[in-house]
C-alpha positions as CSV (number, residue, x, y, z in Angstrom):
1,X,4.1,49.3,-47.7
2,X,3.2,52.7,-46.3
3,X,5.6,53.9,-43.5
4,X,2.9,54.8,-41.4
5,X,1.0,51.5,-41.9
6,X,3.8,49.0,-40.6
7,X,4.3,51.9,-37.6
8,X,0.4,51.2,-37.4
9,X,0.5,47.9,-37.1
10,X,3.2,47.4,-35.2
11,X,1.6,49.5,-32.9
12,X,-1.5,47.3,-33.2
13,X,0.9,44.1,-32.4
14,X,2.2,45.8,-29.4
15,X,-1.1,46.5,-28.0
16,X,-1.9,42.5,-28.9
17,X,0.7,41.2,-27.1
18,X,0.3,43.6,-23.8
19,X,-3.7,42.7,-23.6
20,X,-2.2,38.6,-24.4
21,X,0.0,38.9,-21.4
22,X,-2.4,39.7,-18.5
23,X,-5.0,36.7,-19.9
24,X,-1.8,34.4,-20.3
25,X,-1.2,35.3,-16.3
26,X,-4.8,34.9,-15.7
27,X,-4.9,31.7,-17.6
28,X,-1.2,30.4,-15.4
29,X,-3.0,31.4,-12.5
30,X,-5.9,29.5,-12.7
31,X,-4.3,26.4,-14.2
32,X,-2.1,26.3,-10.6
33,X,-5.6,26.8,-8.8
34,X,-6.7,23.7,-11.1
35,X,-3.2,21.9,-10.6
36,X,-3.7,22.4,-6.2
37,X,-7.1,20.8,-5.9
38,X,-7.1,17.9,-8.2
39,X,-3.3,17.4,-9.0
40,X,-1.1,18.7,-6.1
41,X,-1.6,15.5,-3.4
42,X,-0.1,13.1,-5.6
43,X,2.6,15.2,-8.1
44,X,5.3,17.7,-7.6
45,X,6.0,20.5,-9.3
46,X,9.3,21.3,-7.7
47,X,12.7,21.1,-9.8
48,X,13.6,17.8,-8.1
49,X,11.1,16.0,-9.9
50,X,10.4,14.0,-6.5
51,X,7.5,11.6,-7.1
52,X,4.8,11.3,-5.2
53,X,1.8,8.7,-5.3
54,X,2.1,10.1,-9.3
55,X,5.5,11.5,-10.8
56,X,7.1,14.2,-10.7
57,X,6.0,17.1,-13.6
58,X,8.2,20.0,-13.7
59,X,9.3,19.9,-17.2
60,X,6.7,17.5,-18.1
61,X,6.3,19.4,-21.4
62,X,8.6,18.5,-24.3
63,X,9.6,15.2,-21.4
64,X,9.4,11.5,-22.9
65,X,6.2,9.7,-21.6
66,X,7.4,7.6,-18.8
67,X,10.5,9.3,-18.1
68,X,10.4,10.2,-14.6
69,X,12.9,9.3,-12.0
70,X,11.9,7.5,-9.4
71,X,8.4,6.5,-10.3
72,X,6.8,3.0,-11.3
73,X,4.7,3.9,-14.6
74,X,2.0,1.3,-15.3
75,X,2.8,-1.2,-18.6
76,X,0.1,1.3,-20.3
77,X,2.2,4.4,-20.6
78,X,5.3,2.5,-20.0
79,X,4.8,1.1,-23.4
80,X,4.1,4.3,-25.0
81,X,7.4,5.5,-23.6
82,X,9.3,2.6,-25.2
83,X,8.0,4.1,-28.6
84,X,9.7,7.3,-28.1
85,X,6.2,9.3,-27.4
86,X,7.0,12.7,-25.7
87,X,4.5,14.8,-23.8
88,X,3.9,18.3,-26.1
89,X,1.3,20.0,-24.6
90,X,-1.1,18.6,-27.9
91,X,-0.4,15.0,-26.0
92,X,-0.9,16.3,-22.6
93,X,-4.5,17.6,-23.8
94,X,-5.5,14.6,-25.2
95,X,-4.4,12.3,-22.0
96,X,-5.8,14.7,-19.3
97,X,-9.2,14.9,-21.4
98,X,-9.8,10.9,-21.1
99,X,-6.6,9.3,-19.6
100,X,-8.5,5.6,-19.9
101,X,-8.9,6.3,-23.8
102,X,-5.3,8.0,-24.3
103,X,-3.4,4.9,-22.7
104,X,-5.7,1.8,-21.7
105,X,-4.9,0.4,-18.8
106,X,-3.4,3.8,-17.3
107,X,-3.8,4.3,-13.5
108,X,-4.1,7.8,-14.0
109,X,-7.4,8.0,-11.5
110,X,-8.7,11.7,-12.7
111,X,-9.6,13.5,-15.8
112,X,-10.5,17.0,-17.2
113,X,-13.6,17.3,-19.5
114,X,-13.6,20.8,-19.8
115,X,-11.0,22.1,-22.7
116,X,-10.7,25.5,-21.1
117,X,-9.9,24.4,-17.8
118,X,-7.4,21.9,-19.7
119,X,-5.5,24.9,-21.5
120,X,-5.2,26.2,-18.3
121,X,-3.4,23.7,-16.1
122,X,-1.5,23.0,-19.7
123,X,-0.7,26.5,-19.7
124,X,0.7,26.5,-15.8
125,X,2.6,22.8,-16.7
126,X,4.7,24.2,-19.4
127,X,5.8,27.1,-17.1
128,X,7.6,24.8,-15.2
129,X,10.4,24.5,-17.3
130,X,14.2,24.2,-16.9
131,X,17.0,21.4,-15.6
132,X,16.0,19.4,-13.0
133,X,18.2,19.4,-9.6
134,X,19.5,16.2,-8.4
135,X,18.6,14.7,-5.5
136,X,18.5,11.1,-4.0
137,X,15.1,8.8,-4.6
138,X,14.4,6.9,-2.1
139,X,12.8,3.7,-3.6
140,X,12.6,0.5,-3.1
141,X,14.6,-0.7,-5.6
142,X,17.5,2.2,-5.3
143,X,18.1,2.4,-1.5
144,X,18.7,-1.0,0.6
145,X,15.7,-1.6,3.6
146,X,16.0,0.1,6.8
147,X,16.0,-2.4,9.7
148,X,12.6,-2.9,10.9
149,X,10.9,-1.2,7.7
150,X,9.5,-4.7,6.4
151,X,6.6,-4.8,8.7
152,X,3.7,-5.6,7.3
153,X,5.5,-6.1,3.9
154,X,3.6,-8.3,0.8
155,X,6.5,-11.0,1.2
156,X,4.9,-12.1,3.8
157,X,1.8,-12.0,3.2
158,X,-0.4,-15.7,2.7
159,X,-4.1,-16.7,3.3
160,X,-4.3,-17.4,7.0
161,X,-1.4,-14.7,8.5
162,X,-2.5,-12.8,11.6
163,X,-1.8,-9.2,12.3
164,X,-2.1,-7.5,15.2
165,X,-1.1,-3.6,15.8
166,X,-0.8,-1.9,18.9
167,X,-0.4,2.1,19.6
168,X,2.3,0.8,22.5
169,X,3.8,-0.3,19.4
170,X,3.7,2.8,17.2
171,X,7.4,4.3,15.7
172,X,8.4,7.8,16.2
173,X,7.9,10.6,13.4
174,X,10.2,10.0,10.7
175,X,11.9,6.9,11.9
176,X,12.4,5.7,7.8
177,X,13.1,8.0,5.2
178,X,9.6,8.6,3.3
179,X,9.4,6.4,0.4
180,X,8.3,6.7,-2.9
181,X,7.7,3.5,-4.3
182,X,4.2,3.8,-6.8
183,X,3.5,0.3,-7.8
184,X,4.5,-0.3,-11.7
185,X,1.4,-2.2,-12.6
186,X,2.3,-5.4,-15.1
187,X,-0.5,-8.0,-17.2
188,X,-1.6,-11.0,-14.7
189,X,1.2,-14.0,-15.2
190,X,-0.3,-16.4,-17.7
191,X,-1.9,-19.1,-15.3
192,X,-1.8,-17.5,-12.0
193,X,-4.5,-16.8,-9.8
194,X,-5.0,-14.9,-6.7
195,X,-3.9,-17.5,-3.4
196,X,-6.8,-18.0,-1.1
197,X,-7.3,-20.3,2.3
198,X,-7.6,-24.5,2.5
199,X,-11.1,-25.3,1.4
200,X,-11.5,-22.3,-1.0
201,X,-11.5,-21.9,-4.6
202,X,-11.0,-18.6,-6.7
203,X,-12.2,-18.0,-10.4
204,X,-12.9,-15.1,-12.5
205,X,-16.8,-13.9,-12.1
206,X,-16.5,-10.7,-14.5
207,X,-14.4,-8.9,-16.2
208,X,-15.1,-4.8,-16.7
209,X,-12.6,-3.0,-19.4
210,X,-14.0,0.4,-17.2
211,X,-12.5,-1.0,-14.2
212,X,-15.0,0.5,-11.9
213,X,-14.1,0.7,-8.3
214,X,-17.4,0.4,-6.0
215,X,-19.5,-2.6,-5.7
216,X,-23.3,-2.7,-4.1
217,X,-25.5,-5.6,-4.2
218,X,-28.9,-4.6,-5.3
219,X,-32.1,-6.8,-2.9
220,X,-32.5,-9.0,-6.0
221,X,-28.9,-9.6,-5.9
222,X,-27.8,-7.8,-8.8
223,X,-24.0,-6.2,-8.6
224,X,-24.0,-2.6,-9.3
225,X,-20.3,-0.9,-10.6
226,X,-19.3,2.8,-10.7
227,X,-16.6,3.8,-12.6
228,X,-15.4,7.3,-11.7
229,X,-13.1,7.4,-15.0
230,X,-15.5,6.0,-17.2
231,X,-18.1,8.3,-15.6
232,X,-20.9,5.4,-15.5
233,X,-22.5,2.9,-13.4
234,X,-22.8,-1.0,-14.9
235,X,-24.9,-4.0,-13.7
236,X,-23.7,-7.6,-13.5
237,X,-26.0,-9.9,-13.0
238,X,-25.4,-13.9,-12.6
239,X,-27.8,-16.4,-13.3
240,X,-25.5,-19.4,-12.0
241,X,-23.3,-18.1,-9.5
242,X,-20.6,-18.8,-11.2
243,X,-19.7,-16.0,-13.9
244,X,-22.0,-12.9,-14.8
245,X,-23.8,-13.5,-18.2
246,X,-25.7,-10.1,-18.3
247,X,-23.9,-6.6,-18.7
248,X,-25.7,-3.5,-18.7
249,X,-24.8,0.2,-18.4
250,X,-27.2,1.6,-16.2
251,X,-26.5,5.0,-16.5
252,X,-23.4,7.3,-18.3
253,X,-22.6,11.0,-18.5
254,X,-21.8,11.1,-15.0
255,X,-19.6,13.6,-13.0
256,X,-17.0,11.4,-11.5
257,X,-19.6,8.8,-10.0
258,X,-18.2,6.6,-7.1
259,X,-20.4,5.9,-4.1
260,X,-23.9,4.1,-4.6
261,X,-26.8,3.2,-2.2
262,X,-30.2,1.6,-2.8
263,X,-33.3,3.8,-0.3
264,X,-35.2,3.1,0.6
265,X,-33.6,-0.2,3.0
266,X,-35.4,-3.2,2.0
267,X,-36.6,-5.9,-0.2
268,X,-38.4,-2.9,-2.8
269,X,-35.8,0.1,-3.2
270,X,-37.2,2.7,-5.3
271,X,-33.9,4.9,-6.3
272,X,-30.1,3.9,-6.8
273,X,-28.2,7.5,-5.1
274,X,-25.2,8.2,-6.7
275,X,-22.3,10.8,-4.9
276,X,-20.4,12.2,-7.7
277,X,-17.6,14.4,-7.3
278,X,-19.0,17.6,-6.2
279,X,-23.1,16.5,-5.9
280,X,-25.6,13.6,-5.1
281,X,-28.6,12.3,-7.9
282,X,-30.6,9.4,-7.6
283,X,-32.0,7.6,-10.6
284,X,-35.4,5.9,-10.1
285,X,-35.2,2.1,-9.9
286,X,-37.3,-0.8,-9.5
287,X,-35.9,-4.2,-8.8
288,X,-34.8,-5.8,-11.6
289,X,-33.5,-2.7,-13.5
290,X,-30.6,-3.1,-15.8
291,X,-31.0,0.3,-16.9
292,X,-32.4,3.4,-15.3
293,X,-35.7,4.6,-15.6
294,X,-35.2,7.9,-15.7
295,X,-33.1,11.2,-15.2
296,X,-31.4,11.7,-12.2
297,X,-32.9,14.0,-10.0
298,X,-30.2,16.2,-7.9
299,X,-30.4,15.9,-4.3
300,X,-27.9,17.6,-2.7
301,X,-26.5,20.2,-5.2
302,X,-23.1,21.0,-4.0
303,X,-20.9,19.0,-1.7
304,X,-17.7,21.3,-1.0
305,X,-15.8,24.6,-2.3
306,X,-12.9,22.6,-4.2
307,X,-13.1,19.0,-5.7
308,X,-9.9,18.2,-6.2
309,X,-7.0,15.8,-4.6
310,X,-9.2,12.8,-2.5
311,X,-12.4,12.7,-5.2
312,X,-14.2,10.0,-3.7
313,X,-17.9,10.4,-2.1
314,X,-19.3,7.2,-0.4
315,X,-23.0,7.2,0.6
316,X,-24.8,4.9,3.3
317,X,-27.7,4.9,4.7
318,X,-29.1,4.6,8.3
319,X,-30.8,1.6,9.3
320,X,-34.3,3.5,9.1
321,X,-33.5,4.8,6.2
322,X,-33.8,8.9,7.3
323,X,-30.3,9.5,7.2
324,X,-27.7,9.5,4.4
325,X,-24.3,9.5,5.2
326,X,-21.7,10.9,2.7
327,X,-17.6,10.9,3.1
328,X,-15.4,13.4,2.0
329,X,-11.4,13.3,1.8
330,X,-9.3,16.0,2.3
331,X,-8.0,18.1,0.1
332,X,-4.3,17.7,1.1
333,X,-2.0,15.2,2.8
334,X,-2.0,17.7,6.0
335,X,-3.4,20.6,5.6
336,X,0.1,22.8,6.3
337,X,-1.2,25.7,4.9
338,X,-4.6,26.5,6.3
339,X,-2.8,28.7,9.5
340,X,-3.2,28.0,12.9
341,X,-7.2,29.5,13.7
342,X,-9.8,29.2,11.5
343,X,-11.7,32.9,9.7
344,X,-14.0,33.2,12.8
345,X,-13.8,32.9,16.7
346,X,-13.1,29.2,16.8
347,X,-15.4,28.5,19.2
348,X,-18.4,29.1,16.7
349,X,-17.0,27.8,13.8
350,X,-16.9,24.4,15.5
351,X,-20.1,25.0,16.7
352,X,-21.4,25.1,12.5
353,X,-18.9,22.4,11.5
354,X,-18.2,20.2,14.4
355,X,-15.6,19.4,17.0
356,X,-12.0,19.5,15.0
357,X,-13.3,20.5,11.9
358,X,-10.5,22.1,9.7
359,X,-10.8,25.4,7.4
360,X,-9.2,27.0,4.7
361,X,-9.2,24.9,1.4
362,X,-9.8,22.4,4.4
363,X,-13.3,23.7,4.4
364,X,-15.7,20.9,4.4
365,X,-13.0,18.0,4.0
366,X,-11.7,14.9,6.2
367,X,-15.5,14.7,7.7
368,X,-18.7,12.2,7.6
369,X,-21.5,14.8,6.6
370,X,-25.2,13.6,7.5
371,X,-28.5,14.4,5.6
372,X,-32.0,14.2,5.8
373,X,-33.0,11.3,2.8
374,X,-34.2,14.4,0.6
375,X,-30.8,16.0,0.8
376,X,-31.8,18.6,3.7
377,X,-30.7,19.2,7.2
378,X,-27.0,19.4,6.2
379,X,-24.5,18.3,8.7
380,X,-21.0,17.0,10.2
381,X,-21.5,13.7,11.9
382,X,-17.6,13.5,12.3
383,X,-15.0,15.0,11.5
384,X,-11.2,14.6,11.4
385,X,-11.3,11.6,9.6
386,X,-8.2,12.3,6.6
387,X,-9.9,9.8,4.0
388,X,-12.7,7.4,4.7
389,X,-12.9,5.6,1.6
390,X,-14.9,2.5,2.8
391,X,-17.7,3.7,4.8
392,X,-20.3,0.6,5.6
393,X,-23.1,0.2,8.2
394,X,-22.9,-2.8,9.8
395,X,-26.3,-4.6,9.4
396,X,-26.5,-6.3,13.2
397,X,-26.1,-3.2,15.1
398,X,-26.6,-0.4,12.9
399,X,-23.0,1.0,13.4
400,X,-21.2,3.3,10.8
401,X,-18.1,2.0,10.5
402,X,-14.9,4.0,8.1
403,X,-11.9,2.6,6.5
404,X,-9.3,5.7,6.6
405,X,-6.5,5.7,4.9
406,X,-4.4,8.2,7.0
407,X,-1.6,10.8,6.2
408,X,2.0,10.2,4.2
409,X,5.0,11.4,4.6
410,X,6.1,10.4,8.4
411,X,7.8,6.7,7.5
412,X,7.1,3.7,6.4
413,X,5.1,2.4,9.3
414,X,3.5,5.9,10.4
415,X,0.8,6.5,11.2
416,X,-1.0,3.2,10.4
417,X,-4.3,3.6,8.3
418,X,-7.4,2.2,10.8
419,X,-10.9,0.9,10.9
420,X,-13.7,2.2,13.1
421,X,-17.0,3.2,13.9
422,X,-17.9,6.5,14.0
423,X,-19.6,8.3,16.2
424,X,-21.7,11.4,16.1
425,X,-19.7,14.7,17.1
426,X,-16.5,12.6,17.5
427,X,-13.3,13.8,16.3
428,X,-10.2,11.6,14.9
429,X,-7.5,13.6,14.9
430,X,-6.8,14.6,11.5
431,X,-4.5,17.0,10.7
432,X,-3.6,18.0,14.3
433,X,-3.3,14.2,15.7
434,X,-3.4,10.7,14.6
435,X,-4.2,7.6,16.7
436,X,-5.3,9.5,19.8
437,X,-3.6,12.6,20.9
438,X,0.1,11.6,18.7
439,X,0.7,15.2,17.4
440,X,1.6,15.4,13.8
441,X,5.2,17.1,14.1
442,X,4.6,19.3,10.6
443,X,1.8,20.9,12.9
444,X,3.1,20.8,16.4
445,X,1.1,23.3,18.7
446,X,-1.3,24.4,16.5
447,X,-4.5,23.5,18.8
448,X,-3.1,21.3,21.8
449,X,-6.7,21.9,22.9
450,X,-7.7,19.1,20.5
451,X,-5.3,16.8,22.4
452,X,-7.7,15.2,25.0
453,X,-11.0,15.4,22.2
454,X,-9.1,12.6,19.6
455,X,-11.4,9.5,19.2
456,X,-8.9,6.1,18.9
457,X,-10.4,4.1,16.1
458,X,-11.2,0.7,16.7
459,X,-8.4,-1.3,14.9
460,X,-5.3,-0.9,13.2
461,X,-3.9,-1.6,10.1
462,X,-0.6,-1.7,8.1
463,X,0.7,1.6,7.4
464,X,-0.2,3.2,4.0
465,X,-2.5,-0.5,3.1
466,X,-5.0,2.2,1.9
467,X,-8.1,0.1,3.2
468,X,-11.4,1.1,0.8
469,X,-14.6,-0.9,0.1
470,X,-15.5,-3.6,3.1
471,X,-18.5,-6.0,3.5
472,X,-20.1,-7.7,6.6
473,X,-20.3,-12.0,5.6
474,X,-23.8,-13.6,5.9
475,X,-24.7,-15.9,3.7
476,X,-28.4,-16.5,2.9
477,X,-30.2,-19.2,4.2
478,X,-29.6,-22.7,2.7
479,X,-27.1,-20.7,0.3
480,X,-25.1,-23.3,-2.0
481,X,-21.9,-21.5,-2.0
482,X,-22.3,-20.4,2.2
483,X,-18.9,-20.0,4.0
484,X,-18.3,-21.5,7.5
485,X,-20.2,-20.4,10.1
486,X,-16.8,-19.1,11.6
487,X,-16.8,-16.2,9.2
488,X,-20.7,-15.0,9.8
489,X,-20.5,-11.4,11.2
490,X,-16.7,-10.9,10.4
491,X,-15.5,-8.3,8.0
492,X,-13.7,-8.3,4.9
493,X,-11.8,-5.5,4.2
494,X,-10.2,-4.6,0.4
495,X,-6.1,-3.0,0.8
496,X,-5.7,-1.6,-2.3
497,X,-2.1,-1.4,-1.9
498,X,1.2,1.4,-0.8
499,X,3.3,3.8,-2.8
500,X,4.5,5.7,0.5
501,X,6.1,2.8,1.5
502,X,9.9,1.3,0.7
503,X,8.7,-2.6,0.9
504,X,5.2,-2.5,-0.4
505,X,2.3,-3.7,1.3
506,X,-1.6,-4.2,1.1
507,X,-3.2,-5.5,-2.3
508,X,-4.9,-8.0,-1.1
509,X,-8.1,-8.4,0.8
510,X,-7.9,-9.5,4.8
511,X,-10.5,-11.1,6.6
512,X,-11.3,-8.5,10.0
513,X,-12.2,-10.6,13.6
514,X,-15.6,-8.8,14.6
515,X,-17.8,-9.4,18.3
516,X,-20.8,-7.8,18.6
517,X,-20.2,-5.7,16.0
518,X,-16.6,-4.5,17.0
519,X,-13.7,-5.3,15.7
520,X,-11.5,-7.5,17.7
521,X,-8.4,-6.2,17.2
522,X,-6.7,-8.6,14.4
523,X,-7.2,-9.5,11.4
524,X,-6.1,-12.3,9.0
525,X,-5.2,-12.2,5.0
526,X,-7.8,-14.3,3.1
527,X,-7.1,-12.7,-0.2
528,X,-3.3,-12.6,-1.6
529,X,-1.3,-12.7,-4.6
530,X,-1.9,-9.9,-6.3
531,X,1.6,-8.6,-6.0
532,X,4.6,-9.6,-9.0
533,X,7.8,-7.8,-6.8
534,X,8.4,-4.7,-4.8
535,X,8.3,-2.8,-7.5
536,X,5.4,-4.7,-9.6
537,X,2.1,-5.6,-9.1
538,X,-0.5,-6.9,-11.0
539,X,-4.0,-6.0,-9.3
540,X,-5.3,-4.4,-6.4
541,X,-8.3,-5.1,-4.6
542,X,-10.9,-2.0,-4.2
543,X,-13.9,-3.4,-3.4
544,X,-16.0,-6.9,-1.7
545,X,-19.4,-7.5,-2.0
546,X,-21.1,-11.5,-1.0
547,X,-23.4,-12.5,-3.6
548,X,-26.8,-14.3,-3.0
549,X,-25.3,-17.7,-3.2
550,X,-22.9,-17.2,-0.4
551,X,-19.8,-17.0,-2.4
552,X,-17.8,-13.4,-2.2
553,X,-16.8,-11.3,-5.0
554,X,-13.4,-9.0,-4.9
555,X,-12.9,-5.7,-7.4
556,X,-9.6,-5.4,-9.0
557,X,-9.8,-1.9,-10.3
558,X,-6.6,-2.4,-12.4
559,X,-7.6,-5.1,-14.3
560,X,-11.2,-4.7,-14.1
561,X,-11.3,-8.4,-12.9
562,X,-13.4,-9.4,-10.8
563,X,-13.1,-12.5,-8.5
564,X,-15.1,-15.0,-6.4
565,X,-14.0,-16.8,-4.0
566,X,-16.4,-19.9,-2.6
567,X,-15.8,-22.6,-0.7
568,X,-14.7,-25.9,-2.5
């Protein structure tokens, strides 16, 4: 070859690789953006590998699938381990794209449709290279229990147990090393069943290979399922009670679907609203629809700045019908790095997003927003609340009440996760304070003018449960499958279960003592079982929903089975 051509194009190969660097940086850059809203509150990236509510992945490229210290992989993509699979970024790309499809049966909750946001986060995942530094797990099977640490724990745990928490009763900051202690999640025992009270029965209604998460009952009585990883909505529908015979996808396509509500309120709804991830549609709908009858129309267009880390929107509606309610979770466990004073006098920024509300990639998050039924008149009925994933109104008295599961990271029993109504212009505490004015330490004196604002919730429950769906129990008149009249007005309530935690609790679903509409203070386990060991468990409840003959149906959203529970 001509001299001056290989100087040429060596030259030209230079110049390649210097315009290859900056979009290589730009691509690293905006795969750790992608990586700190949807991966960063459940996985490290730090060289210890620590594990989280997901494991650890620095090094995660040319690492054996399942190979993390410290975490409990579910049987899907433990499996794949045992066959020697290792995670090359080619692997990576196809799990992250449809995790459900890569490994069924993974509990890997979020995926990545887009292929060039995917070669991004890929591109900031194999950065993290290099040896990982030791360090001690704590886990539940590696370190012994700390006296006092098995409160609350699933040993215990039976149809009929009381529990009662009080704030007298509340541990200091950091009392127990913070666990982590994700559940491995292992195939139902051949021949066991979930344990229920005397006088009830359980058998398998349904059983959904999308494992959706939310249950609503349509008037006619019809169950409608979203799936968020599936990105679809199904119908069940029963003609005996006993098992569902018909299955229909009512819609697909979706953009990470999860909360669903019929408007208008009534025996005639005329749209099914669906939150996804970052927007809310509503399909038209008639009674009796097992499929939609027509495109969704947008409604509200755009939710929040980020989507990432807590993805799940619930929508209710007011009694009357003229206000939608929608939750949002925060975008981190605490909001560390937002600062200490929000981008504008503070005073008016509280006066456009409500008492407490935090900013920063905080912006919009932790709050109860409020609508006009057409998607207008944007605003924050609450905020403060870290994750309300269960958000119901209560029929008799029109009350909105929120299942939160609360911040990680302070100990075993701290803080516990709560139930509540919620009140307009109230503010819970989140990040600055939980249950009343308990500063978080991680954040001590950033606005000790929030102190004496904190709204205590209403009721208590085991730390890190993770409460989600709920359902009010009335049974229709002269139903066949009715329960006592001693349950009419109470809650039930769906844990789906701890990883922040060093003797696991929740999974299972506990029965919530109501009066006049407000919860008494305790409340009993009704629903047990689902848990194999400490380190093992085989479902975990997400969602309750009665059914027209009185009987009540309970999500597993690891299985996909779903239960009923009647009387005997």
């Amino acid at each position: 070859m001509n001299p001056l051509h290989i100087m040429r194009a060596a030259a030209y190969g230079l110049l390649a690789l210097a315009a290859m660097a900056p979009a290589q940086a730009q691509d690293i850059a905006l795969g750790k953006r992608l990586f700190d809203s949807n991966c960063a509150m459940c996985h490290t990236v730090t060289p210890d590998r620590r594990a989280l509510m997901g494991p650890g992945l620095h090094g995660i490229v040319g690492r054996g699938v399942g190979e993390a210290p410290g975490f409990g992989y579910s049987a899907a993509l433990s499996a794949l381990g045992a066959k020697g699979k290792v995670w090359t970024k080619a692997e990576l790309d196809s799990f992250v794209a449809d995790p459900s499809a890569y490994a069924p049966g993974t509990t890997m909750p979020i995926s990545m449709a887009d292929e060039a946001q995917r070669q991004a986060l890929l591109a900031y995942l194999e950065k993290l290279s290099g040896p990982a530094t030791t360090v001690a797990v704590s886990t539940a099977a590696s370190k012994p229990a700390v006296p006092g640490a098995d409160v609350g724990s699933w040993s215990a745990d039976r149809p009929g147990r009381i529990h009662e928490w009080k704030v007298a009763d509340l541990p200091t900051p950091f009392a127990t090393e913070s666990a982590s202690n994700g559940p491995r999640t292992v195939p139902r025992p051949e021949g066991t069943l979930p344990l229920v009270p005397e006088g009830f029965k359980v058998s398998l209604w349904a059983k959904d290979p999308d494992r959706g998460r939310v249950m609503v009952k349509a008037p006619n009585g019809d169950i409608f399922i979203s799936s968020t990883t599936k990105r679809l909505v199904k119908v069940f529908r029963s003609s005996t009670g006993g098992t569902a015979d018909v299955v229909s996808t009512f819609a697909s396509g979706m953009d990470r679907p999860f909360g669903l509500a019929f408007w208008p309120a009534g025996p005639d709804p005329q749209y099914l609203y669906v939150a996804f991830v970052n927007s809310i549609v509503r399909y038209p709908y008639r009674n009796g629809d097992l499929v939609a009858g027509g495109e969704p129309e947008v409604v509200v267009p755009k939710l929040s700045q980020a989507v990432g880390a807590h993805s799940s929107r619930t929508l209710v509606f007011s009694a009357d019908g003229r206000t939608m309610f929608l939750s949002i979770g925060s975008a981190t466990n605490v909001a560390e790095g937002i600062g200490k004073a929000p981008p504008e006098p503070l005073a008016g920024w509280e006066a456009r997003h409500g008492l407490g509300a935090a900013w920063g990639e905080e912006e919009g998050r932790a709050v109860v927003l409020a609508f006009d039924a057409d998607g207008k008149n944007r605003r924050t009925y609450a905020a403060g609340l870290r994750n309300c994933v269960g958000m119901y109104l209560y029929p008799r008295t029109g009350s909105l009440l929120c299942s939160v599961n609360e911040r990680d990271l302070l100990g075993d029993n701290l803080p516990p996760d709560y139930l509540t109504r919620v009140k307009e212009g109230a503010f819970y505490g989140w990040p600055w304070f939980y249950i009343g004015a308990h500063e978080d330490p991680r954040l001590a004196g950033h606005r000790p003018d929030l102190r004496d604002k904190v709204t205590a919730p209403d009721l208590l429950l085991t730390a890190h449960a993770a409460p989600l769906g709920m359902v009010m129990y009335e049974a229709p008149p002269a139903a066949p499958a009715a329960f006592a009249k001693a349950y009419d007005g109470d809650l039930f309530v769906a844990f789906h279960g701890s990883w922040n935690r060093q003797t696991r609790t929740g999974s299972k679903v506990v029965r919530v003592f109501m009066k006049e509409g407000v919860p008494t203070g305790r409340y009993q386990d009704f629903v047990t079982g689902f848990v194999a060991s400490d380190s093992e468990v085989w479902g975990r409840p997400s969602s309750v929903a009665v059914l027209k003959d009185g009987s009540l149906l309970v999500d597993d959203d690891v299985t996909g089975e779903i239960w009923r529970v009647a009387p005997k």
